[in-house]
C-alpha positions in Angstrom: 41.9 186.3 141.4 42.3 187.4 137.7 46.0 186.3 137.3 46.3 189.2 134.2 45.9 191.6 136.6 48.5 190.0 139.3 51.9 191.2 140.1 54.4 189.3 141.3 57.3 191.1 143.4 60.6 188.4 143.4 63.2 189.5 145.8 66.5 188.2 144.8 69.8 188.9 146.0 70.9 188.6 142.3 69.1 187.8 138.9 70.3 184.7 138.4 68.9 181.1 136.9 66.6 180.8 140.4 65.2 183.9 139.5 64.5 183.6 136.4 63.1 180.2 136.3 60.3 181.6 138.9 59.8 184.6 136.7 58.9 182.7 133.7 56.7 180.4 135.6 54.8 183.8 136.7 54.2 184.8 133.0 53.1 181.3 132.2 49.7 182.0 133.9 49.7 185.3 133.1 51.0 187.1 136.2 53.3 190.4 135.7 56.5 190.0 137.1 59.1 193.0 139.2 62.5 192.1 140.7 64.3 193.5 143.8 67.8 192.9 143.9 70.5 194.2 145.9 72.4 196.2 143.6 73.3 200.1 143.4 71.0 202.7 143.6 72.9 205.3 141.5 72.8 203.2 138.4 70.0 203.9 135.9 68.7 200.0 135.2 72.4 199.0 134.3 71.0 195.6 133.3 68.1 196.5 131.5 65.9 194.4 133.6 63.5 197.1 135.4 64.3 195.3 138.8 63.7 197.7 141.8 67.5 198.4 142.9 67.2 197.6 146.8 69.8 196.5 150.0 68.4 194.0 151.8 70.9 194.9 154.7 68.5 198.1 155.2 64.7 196.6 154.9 63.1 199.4 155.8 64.6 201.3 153.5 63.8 198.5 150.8 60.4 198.4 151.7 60.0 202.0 151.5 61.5 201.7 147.7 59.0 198.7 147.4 56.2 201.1 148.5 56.4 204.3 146.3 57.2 201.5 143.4 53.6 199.9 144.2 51.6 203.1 144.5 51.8 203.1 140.9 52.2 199.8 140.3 50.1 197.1 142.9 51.7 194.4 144.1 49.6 191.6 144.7 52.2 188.4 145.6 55.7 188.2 147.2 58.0 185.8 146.8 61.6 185.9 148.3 64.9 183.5 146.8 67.7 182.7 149.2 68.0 184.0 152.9 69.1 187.8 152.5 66.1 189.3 151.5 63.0 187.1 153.6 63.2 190.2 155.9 62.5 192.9 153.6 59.5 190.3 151.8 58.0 190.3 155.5 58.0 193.8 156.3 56.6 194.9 152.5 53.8 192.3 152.9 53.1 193.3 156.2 53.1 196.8 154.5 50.6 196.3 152.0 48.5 194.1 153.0 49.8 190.6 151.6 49.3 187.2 153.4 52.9 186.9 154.3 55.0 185.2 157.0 55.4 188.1 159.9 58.0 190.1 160.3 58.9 188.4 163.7 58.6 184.9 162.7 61.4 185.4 158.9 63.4 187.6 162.1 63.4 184.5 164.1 65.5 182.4 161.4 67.6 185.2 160.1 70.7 183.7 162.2 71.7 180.2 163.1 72.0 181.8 166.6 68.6 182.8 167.2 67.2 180.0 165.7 68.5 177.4 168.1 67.3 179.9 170.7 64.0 180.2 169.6 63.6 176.4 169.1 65.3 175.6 172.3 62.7 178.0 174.0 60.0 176.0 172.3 61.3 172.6 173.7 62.2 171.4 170.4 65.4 169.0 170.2 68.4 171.2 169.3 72.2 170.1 169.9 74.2 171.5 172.4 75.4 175.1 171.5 77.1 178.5 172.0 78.1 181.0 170.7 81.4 183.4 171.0 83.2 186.1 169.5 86.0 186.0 166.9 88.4 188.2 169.3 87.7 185.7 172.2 90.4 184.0 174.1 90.2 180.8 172.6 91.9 179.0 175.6 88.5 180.8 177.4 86.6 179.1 174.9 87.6 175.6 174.6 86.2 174.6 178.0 82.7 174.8 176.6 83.5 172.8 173.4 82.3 168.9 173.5 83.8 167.3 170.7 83.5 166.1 168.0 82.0 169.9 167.1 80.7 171.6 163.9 81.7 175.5 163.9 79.6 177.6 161.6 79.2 181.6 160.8 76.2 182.7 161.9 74.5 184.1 158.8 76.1 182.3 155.7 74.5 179.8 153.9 75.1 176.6 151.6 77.6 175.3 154.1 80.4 178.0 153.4 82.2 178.4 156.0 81.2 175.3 158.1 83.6 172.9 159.6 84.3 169.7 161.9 86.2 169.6 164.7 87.5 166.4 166.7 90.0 168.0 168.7 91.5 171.1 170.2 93.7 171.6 167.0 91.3 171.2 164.4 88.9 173.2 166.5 91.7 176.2 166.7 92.6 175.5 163.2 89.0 176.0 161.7 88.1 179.2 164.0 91.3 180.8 162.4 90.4 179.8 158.5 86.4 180.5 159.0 88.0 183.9 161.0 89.8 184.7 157.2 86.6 184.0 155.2 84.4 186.3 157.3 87.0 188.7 157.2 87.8 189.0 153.4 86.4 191.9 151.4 84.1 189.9 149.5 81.7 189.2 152.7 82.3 192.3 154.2 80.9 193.9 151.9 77.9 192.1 152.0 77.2 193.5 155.8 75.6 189.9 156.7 74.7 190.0 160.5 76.8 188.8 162.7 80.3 188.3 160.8 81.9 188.7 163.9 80.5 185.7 165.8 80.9 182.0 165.3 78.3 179.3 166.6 79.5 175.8 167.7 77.4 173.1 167.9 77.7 169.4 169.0 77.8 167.2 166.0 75.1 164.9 165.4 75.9 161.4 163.6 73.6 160.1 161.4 72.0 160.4 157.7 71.2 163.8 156.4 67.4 164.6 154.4 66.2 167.9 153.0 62.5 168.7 153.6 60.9 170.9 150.7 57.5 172.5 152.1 54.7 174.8 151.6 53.1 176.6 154.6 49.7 177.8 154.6 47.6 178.6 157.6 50.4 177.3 159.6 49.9 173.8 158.2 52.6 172.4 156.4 52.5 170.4 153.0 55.3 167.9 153.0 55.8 168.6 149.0 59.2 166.1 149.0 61.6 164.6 151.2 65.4 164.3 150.1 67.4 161.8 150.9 71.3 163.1 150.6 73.2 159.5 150.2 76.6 161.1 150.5 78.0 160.6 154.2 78.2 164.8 155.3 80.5 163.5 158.3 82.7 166.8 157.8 85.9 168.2 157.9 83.7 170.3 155.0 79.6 170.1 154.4 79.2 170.7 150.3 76.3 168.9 149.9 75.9 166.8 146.5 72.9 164.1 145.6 69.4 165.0 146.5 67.1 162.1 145.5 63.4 161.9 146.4 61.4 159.9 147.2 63.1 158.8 150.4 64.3 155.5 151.3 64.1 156.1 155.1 61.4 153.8 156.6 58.0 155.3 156.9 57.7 155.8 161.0 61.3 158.0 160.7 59.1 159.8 157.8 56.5 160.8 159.0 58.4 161.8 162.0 60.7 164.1 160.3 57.2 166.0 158.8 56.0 166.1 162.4 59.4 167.5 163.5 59.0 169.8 160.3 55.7 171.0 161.7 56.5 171.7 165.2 59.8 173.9 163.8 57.4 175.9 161.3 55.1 176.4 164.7 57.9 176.9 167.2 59.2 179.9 164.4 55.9 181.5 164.3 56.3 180.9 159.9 52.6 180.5 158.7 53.0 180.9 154.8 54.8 179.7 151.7 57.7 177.9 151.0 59.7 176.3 153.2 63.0 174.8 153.3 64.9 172.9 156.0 67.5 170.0 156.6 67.2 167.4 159.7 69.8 164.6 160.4 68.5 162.0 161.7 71.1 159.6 164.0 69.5 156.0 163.7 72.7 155.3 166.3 70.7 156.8 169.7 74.1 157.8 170.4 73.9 161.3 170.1 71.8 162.3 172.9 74.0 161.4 176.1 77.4 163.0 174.1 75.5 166.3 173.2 73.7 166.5 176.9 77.3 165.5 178.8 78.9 169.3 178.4 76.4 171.6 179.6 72.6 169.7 180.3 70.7 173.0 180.9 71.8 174.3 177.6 70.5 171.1 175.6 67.4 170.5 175.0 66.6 166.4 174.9 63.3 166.4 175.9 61.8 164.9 172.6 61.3 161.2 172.6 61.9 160.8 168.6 65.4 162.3 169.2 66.7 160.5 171.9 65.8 157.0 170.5 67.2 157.9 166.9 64.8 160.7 165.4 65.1 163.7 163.6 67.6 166.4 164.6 66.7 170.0 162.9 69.8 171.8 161.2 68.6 174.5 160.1 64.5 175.5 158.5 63.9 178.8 156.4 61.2 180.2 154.9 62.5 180.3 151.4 62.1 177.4 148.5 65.1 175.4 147.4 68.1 177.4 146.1 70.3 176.9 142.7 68.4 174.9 139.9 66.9 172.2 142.3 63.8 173.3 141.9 63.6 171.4 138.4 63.9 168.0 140.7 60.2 168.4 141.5 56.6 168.4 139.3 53.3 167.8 140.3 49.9 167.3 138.9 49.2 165.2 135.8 50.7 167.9 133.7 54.0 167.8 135.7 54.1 171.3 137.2 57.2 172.5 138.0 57.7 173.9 142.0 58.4 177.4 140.6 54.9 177.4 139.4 53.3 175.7 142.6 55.1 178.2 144.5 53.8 181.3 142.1 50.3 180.1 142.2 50.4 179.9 145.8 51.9 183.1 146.4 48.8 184.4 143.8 45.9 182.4 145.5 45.2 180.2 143.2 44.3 176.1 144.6 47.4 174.0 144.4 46.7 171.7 147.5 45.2 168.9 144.9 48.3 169.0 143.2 50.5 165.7 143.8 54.1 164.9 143.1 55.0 162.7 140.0 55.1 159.1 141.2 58.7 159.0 139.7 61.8 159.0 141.3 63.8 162.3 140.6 67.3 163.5 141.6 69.8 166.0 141.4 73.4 166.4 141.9 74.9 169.7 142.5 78.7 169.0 141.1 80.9 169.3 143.8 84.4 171.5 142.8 87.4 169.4 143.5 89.7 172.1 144.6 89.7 176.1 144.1 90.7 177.6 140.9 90.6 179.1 137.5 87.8 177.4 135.3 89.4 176.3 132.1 87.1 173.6 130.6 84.4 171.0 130.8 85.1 167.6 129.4 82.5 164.7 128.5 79.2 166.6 128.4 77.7 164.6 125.8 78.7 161.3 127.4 77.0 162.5 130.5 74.0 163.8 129.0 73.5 160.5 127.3 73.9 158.5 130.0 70.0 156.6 131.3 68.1 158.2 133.2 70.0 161.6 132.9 67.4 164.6 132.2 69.9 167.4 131.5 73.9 168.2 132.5 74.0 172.1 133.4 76.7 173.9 134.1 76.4 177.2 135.5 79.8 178.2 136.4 81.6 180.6 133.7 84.6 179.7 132.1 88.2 181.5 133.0 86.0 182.4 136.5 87.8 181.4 139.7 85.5 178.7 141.6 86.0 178.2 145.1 86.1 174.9 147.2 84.4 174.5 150.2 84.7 175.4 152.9 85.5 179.1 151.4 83.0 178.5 148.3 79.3 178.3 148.4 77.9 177.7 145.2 78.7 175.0 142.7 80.3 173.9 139.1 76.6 173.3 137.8 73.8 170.5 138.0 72.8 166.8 136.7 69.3 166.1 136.7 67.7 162.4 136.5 64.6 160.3 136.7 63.6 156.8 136.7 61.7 154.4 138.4 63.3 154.0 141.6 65.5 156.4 143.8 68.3 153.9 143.7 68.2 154.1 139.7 68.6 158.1 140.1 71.3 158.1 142.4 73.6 155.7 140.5 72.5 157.5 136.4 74.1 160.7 138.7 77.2 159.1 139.9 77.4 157.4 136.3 77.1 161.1 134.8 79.0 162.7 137.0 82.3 160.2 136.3 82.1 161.1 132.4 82.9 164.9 133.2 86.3 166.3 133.7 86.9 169.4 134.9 90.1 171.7 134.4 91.0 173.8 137.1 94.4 176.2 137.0 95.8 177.6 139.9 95.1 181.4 140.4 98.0 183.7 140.8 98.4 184.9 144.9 97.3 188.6 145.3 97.7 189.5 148.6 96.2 192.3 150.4 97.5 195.7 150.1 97.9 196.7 153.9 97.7 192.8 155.8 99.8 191.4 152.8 97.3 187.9 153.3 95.7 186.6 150.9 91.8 187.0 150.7 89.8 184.1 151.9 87.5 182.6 149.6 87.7 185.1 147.0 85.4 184.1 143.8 82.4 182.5 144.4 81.0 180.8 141.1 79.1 183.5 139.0 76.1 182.9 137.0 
């Protein structure tokens, strides 16, 4: 394929630093580059950016924008950042002839919901779940719970909105603050799927990895596996460290890629990237306490699982989100994943294409507690401490940032690399102490009719 002659659609929900980090790997080998975003279709280019103006809660109206943009303009590749707009990336491909996961398969992971139902189905290990709707009788409800539980909206992602339950309080507690969150403005306005549903799930003990992928054929490319040293035992889920390579033994390894496999299969995904998170309980507890509520609904017929393997969280058929990307280069000239990913989506041969040997990390700074964003203290002691590639912040000042669970993006990122994982994780923590953060409360505004105040109001901009 002549890459000078290659276009490259990116659908993004918003033109952020993801976005643009795969748009200037594009034009690095010479590939033209179109956004879609979600934004209004009334405007004339109010950025300046030529970006198709799309809503990914109506695909086939997107794609239909998509096709009279490509009659005059062909669109060779497709490449979709975040969850919103895999839909809409499936049904254009599938519209124009691009290799493409299919509809059905990106339709099969657009809930957490239908997920588990599809793997379940499949025989794949999946925790004990149900789902139920936010005007249920909760006293109707609690009968099905086995505790401790994790309750999570169906369709929101980076953990927002997730929380542990030990106990009939908590577990009425959390329904009633995720019940604000999915009822503020700022998400209904997004029409996500399913805002008036919750799903709960037996918890799972146990460490927590991140598996970074490329599908093609069906086959999947382990590209990294991410070990996440922070204990994600709840109430909250904001994740932090992601270091790579991992420091699980090899068997529970290569067992999480099998797992990894067998998900992309169950799911029907056969292309691209892919992104998902396992927990894997090295215990052997969690099988009898997640089959003891309701056996028929839990699947437990995997081996792996039961004597301590991988549990699947969640898989999607997008690449990592936020700046994470950066923690991963391949080839002797140290290709970043953007790149890999663009010259997949293009054609072009990346399978010889090998991760750096060194260890690589990132931290995505956790916020301490909601507020106005004032200041950032000790960047250059961070950025100077070993190891430490870069200290990014990507929050604005005088923005409100929000704290999980409400929030769902983060103050910024530190980057590292050395010889060893255990020398990234601790240059991150040794970064991370030197910054200091000021945060001032934000004056209450409450609703006009309720007279509440809006849930999780403000997530970080870009």
């Amino acid at each position: 394929m002549r890459t000078e002659k290659s276009r490259l659609l990116i659908l993004s929900s918003k033109l952020g630093y993801q976005a643009r980090s795969f748009a200037q790997a594009a034009e690095r080998i010479g590939a033209a580059v179109v956004f879609g975003t979600d934004r209004c279709h009334q405007l004339d280019d109010p950025w300046r950016d030529g970006a198709l103006p799309l809503q990914f809660e109506q695909p086939e109206a997107a794609v239909e924008s998509i096709l009279s943009f490509a009659f005059d303009h062909p669109i060779h590749a497709i490449l979709a950042l975040g969850d919103r707009p895999t839909i809409t990336a499936a049904l254009a491909a599938r519209a124009l002839g691009i290799v493409y996961n299919s509809p059905q398969s990106v339709e099969a992971c657009r809930t957490k919901l239908h997920q588990r139902e599809v793997l379940q189905a499949s025989g794949l290990p999946v925790p004990y779940f149900f789902s139920f709707p936010l005007a249920a009788n909760l006293t109707e409800v609690l009968p099905q719970v086995c505790f401790p539980c994790v309750i999570k909206p169906l369709s929101l992602s980076a953990s927002q909105g997730v929380i542990r339950a030990n106990n009939a309080a908590e577990f009425t507690a959390a329904v009633g603050r995720i019940s604000a969150l999915l009822n503020s403005p700022e998400l209904q306005v997004t029409r996500e799927p399913d805002l008036d549903r919750l799903l709960v799930e037996s918890y799972i003990p146990g460490d927590e990895v991140a598996v970074e992928g490329l599908l093609d054929g069906g086959r999947l490319r382990i590209l990294a596996i991410f070990d996440k040293p922070d204990a994600l035992e709840g109430p909250y889920f904001e994740e932090s460290i992601y270091v790579t390579p991992s420091r699980l033994p090899a068997q529970i390894q290569q067992n999480i890629a099998a797992c990894a496999q067998r998900t992309a299969t169950a799911l029907g995904l056969t292309c691209g990237p892919f992104h998902a998170e396992f927990r894997v309980d090295h215990s052997g507890l969690a099988s009898p306490a997640l089959a003891s509520p309701a056996p028929a609904a839990s699947v437990l017929t995997s081996s792996v699982s039961a004597s301590g393997g991988p549990w699947l969280l969640e898989a999607q058929p997008r690449p990592i989100g936020g700046l994470c990307a950066r923690v991963l280069r391949f080839g002797p000239e140290k290709m970043p994943l953007e790149e890999l990913l663009v010259r997949h989506a293009l054609g072009l041969a990346t399978s010889a294409l090998l991760r750096e040997e060194a260890a690589a990390g990132v931290m995505m700074i956790p916020i301490p507690q909601s507020g106005i964003l004032d200041g950032v203290e000790g960047m250059e002691t961070a950025q100077n401490v070993p190891g430490i590639e870069s200290v990014e912040i990507t929050a604005r000042l005088h923005d409100y940032v929000a704290a999980w669970p409400e929030g769902s993006s983060y103050l910024g990122f530190i980057f590292a690399r050395g010889e060893e994982p255990a020398d990234v994780e601790a240059a991150l923590r040794a970064a991370h102490l030197q910054l200091r953060f000021k945060l001032s409360p934000r004056l209450p505004v409450s609703h006009p009719v309720t007279g509440h105040l809006p849930a999780g109001m403000g997530r970080v901009s870009e």
